[in-house]
Phi, psi and omega in degrees: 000136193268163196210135186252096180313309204291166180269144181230129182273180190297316177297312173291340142254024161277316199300294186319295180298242176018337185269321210228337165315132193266341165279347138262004161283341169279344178283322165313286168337280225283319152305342201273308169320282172324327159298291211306327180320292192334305173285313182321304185306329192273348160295003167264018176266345190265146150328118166272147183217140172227169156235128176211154156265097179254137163262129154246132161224150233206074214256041164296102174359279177307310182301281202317266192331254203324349194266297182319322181301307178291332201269004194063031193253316193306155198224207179277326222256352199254350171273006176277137186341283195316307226255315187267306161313311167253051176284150155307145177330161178191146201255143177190110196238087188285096178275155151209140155250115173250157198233096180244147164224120175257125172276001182201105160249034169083352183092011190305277188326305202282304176324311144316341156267334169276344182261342149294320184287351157298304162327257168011291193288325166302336155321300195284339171317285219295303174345296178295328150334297177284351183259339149327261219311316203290332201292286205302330172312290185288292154346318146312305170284351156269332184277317171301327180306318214271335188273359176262350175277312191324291200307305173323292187310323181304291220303343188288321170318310176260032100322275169335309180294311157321295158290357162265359165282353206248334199264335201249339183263325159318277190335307183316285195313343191270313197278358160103354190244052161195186162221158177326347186268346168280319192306317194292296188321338207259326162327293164321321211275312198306304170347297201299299192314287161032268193285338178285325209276038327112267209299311199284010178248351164270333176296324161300294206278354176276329163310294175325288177322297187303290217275338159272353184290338189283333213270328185076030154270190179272186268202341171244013179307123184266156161218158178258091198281123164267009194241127165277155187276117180201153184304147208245098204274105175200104198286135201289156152246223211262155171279315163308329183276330193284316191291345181273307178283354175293297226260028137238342186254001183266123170312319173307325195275325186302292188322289169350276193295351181242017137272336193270328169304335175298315204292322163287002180263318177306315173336285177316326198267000203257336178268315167331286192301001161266033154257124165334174200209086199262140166226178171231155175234132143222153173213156180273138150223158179211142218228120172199120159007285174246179186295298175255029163275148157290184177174199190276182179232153177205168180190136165207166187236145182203128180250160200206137156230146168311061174244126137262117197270342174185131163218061179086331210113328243270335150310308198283305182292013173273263196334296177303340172283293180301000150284315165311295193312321158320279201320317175303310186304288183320298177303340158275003168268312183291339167286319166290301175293017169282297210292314191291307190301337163317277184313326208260348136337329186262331209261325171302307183286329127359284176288030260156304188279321176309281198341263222306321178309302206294344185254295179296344166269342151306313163295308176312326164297333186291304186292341177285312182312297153359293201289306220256343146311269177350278187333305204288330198305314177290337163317275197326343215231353167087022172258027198217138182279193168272340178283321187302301211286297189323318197267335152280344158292339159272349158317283173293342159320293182314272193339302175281325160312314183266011155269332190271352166275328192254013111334284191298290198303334178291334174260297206285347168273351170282333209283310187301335195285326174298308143335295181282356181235018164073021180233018181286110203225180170315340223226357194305144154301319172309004189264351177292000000 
């Protein structure tokens, strides 16, 4: 079992997740990726060089005239009838180097480059995106932890408690102001009790996992958590400032705008190929009998231009497709920013309703604690049943159980509300 001394706050596992989650080490790859796309495109501003090696052999009338020709061999003796008609095998060992450069393509290159450094930026979106969520992962899962100690301390707590009722309904009964039928009750109830306190020490440890699993530790990693589960004093602001900033700060909103401009870039590139194309080519060659003799050398440069004038249709639907595609883009940016003002809508009123729980369940521990005084007391003195006394102690079982949910839930709807409005980082207030 792996084992962590030192105490770790909400902050040290977020930072700690970010170092080590593996989806944000696939987001990262996957932005680096996206740089590299950038220079391959940008590599159509450069010279192509090729190399190459060939053998041929060969007694074709035309090869046999022209491999003399290139190797410097021909002679006089090569004008004979006989010799051009029927020449002997020939040997012709071709070194070539070529050179292409394009002088004009129409904006193709720069379009192909803006649409990788598009690519990129949407890369880096999403990167952040992941690294939100993970931000938000781990925050759940710590707070699901700390709320699995808690609760494990209450059911242990109303254990205890159960057995000093158990210890005090003996006491009656010896005294004659009860019967055998409270003890079995208070039995059952300790039983019950128990049995919640059972569940709630298997629920910590599947938490105690989910939380290391956010963390990208191994999976029985102990921890000592130092950020207490306590109300999160950060007072929200207007729901109009969190929906104005999700929709410049949400990776989703960014991402949105920056297909349709990918979508208009393609466009633009889609009208390009019907515009010419100008280049220049050259090339070295060297021509010879065997691999290491010398033998002849030739070279020449040529610009060449390019138009296409009919190619199937297969332009005008490349064109007719990238309008589509604009148009899809746009109508899924008016769909994300529906979704997002929604989402950040959902998580305000979340964080609204925890506030108001987290006040009424204070009250509710008091008066159950209250109550549940009040109860033992009248217990001891025979004005109270076994029934009385039992249902306030589950009374206050509940009670703190659900402060201690709407607690839990408050911190984790601050997270979301944070989350949803794209601004959740390491460094968040809510991690205080």
């Amino acid at each position: 079992m792996g084992w962590a001394q030192d105490p770790m706050s909400l902050k040290d596992a977020v930072h700690l997740a970010l170092n080590r989650n593996k989806s944000v080490e696939a987001s990262d790859a996957a932005r680096k990726a996206a740089g590299s796309r950038i220079a391959e495109a940008r590599s159509g501003y450069l010279p192509k060089v090729n190399y190459s090696e060939s053998w041929t052999r060969s007694d074709n009338p035309v090869f046999v005239f022209s491999s003399l020709l290139t190797q410097h061999e021909f002679g006089e003796q090569n004008f004979q009838i006989g010799s051009l008609n029927r020449p002997d095998f020939l040997n012709n060992f071709q070194s070539q180097i070529t050179a292409d450069q394009s002088l004009y393509d129409a904006g193709q290159t720069r379009q192909a480059v803006r649409s990788a450094e598009l690519m990129k930026d949407m890369t880096g979106e999403e990167g952040r995106r992941t690294q939100m969520e993970v931000i938000a992962g781990v925050i759940r899962s710590y707070y699901d932890t700390l709320l699995g100690i808690e609760q494990l301390n209450a059911a242990s707590q109303a254990m205890r408690s159960a057995q000093a009722d158990l210890d005090r309904a003996q006491s009656v009964r010896a005294a004659g102001m009860s019967t055998d039928v409270d003890v079995l009750s208070i039995r059952v109830h300790l039983a019950g009790v128990r049995e919640q306190q059972i569940r709630r020490a298997a629920d910590l440890d599947v938490a105690r996992a989910a939380l290391n699993d956010a963390l990208g530790l191994p999976l029985d990693t102990t921890h000592a958590l130092s950020t207490s589960l306590t109300p999160l004093q950060f007072p929200a602001g207007l729901l109009t400032d969190y929906e104005k900033n999700a929709l410049s700060e949400r990776p989703e909103a960014r991402q949105g705008k920056l297909a349709i401009s990918l979508a208009r870039n393609q466009e633009t590139a889609a009208h390009s190929s019907l515009l010419p194309q100008v280049g220049v080519h050259g090339a070295f060659e060297a021509d010879r009998q065997d691999f290491y003799s010398r033998g002849g050398a030739n070279w020449l440069v040529s610009i060449g231009l390019r138009w296409n004038l009919f190619n199937g249709f297969s332009d005008k639907a490349r064109i007719e497709e990238s309008k589509y595609v604009l148009r899809r883009s746009e109508a899924d940016q008016e769909h994300a920013d529906s979704a997002i003002r929604l989402q950040v809508r959902r998580a305000y009123a979340d964080l609204r309703a925890a506030d108001q729980r987290i006040e009424v369940s204070k009250a509710s521990v008091a008066e159950a604690e209250e109550s549940l005084r009040i109860t033992q007391n009248r217990y001891d003195t025979g004005l109270n049943n076994v029934t009385d006394l039992l249902r306030t102690e589950t009374a206050v079982l509940e009670a703190r159980t659900r402060q201690l949910a709407a607690v839990h839930d408050q911190r984790i709807a601050a997270a979301m509300l944070e989350l949803a409005a794209g601004t959740l980082r390491a460094d968040s207030e809510v991690l205080n």
